[in-house]
N, C-alpha and C positions, 0 to 999 in steps of 0.2 A: 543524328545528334539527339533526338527523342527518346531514342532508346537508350542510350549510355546516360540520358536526364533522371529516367524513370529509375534507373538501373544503381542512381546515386542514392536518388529519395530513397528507395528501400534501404540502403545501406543505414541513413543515418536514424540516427535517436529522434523521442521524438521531441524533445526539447531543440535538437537543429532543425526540424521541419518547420518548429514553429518561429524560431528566426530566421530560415531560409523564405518562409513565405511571409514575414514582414520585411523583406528585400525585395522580392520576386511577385507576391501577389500571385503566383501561378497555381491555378485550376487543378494542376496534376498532383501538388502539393495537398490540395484536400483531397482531391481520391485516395491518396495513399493512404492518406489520415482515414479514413471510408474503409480502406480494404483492412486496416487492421482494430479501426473500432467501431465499425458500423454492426455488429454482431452484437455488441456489448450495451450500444447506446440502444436497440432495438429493444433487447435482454429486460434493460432496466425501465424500458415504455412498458413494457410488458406486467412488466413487475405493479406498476404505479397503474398506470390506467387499463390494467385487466379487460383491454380488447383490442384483439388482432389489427382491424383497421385504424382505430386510433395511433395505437404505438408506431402503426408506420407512417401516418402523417407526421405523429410530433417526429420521428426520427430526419424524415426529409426536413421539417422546419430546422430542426435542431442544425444541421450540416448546411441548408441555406445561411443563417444566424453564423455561423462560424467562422466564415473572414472576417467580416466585422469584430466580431468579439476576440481574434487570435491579435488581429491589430490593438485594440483599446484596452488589452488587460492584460495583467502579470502575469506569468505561469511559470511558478518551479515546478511541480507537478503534473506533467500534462494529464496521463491517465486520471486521477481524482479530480484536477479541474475539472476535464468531462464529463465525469460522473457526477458532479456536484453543478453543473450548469443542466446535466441531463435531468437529475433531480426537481430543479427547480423550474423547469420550463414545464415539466408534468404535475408539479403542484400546482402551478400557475393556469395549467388546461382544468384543472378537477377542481380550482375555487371560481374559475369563471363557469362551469358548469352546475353549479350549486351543490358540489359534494359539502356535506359535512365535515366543518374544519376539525372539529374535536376527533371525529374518526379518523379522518387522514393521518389527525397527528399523532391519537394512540399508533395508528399501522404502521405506520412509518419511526416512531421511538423502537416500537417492537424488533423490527426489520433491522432497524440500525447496531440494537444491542445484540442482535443477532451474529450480525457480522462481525462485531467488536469481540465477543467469546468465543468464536469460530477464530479468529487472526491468534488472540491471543493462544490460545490451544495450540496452532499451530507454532509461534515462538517458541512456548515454552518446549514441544516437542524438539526441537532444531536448539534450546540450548542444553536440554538433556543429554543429546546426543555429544553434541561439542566438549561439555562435562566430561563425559567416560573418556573424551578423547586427552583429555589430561593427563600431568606424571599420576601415581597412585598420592602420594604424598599431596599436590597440591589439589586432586580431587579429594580425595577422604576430607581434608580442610576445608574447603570449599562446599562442599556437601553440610558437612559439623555445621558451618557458622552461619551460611544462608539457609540451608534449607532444613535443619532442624533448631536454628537457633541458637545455637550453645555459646558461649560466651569463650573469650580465649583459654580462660582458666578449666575452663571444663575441655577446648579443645585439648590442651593442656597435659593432662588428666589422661584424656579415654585414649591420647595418639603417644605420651610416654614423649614429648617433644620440647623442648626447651622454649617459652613462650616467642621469642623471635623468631625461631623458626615456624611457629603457627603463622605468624603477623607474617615473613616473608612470602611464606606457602600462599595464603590467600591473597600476597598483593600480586604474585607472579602470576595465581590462578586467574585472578580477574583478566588481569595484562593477555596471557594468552588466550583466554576465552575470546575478549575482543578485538583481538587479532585474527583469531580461527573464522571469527562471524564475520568479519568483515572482508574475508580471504573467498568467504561463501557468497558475500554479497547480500543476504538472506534479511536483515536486520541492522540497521548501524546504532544503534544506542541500546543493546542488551542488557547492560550493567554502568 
């Protein structure tokens, strides 16, 4: 029965782990949680208290702290809850240690906006892509009006198109952009 237990928790999301273990309260339920973010939660001690033996403490605190806190708190998000509970338990190590709060908070503003123009970058690669994957007509549209701007009369103009047909092209464009994106999984709110 153990094994077709463990054989389930892998199966599911981890938003069902974390309802299965405010039912169950079961130990195997954090391991699994362990096996697949204990890598990440290590990762980002690493990141923040830039030493080996530290990041593994906090990472054990951090996974002892975790029935507790999977009970007593929301989580649509699981992966970024973690991450944002992991965050905060390593700032909480580095202001009890007399780090420099100003410095922590330039590194971490830095580190953050890092990640934010890195995500982005990658979007915008993945609605590129989605783009070309358009008719020609509601690409070239779509192209004209987002991303150079042009107004309908000028799409108008450069595509030789009767203005309803601009307006249709780019509402159909958008419609299946956000269809394609969310077929990928990759993004839900592109446009």
């Amino acid at each position: 029965m153990l094994f077709r237990k463990r054989i389930t928790y892998q199966q599911l999301s981890d938003e069902d782990l974390v309802l299965n273990y405010r039912n169950e309260k079961s130990g195997e339920i954090i391991g699994e949680i362990y096996k697949r973010y204990g890598h990440l939660v290590m990762g980002t001690c690493m990141k923040y208290l830039k030493n080996r033996a530290d990041a593994e403490d906090m990472t054990m605190t951090i996974f002892e702290k975790l029935p507790h806190k999977l009970v007593n708190h929301s989580i649509e998000r699981f992966k970024s809850w973690l991450y944002m509970v992991t965050k905060n338990e390593c700032l909480m190590l580095l202001r009890k240690k007399g780090h420099a709060s100003a410095e922590i908070t330039k590194e971490l503003e830095a580190n953050d906006e890092l990640h934010v123009v890195q995500a982005k970058e990658i979007q915008y690669e993945i609605l590129e892509e989605a783009i070309k994957e358009l008719k020609e007509e509601q690409r070239k549209c779509i192209e004209l009006f987002y991303i150079e701007s042009k107004s309908y009369q000028e799409i108008t103009s450069l595509l030789k198109l009767d203005i309803k047909k601009v307006k249709s092209a780019i509402q159909n464009g958008k419609r299946n952009l956000k269809l394609t994106l969310e077929k990928r999984n990759e993004f839900k709110s592109a446009i």
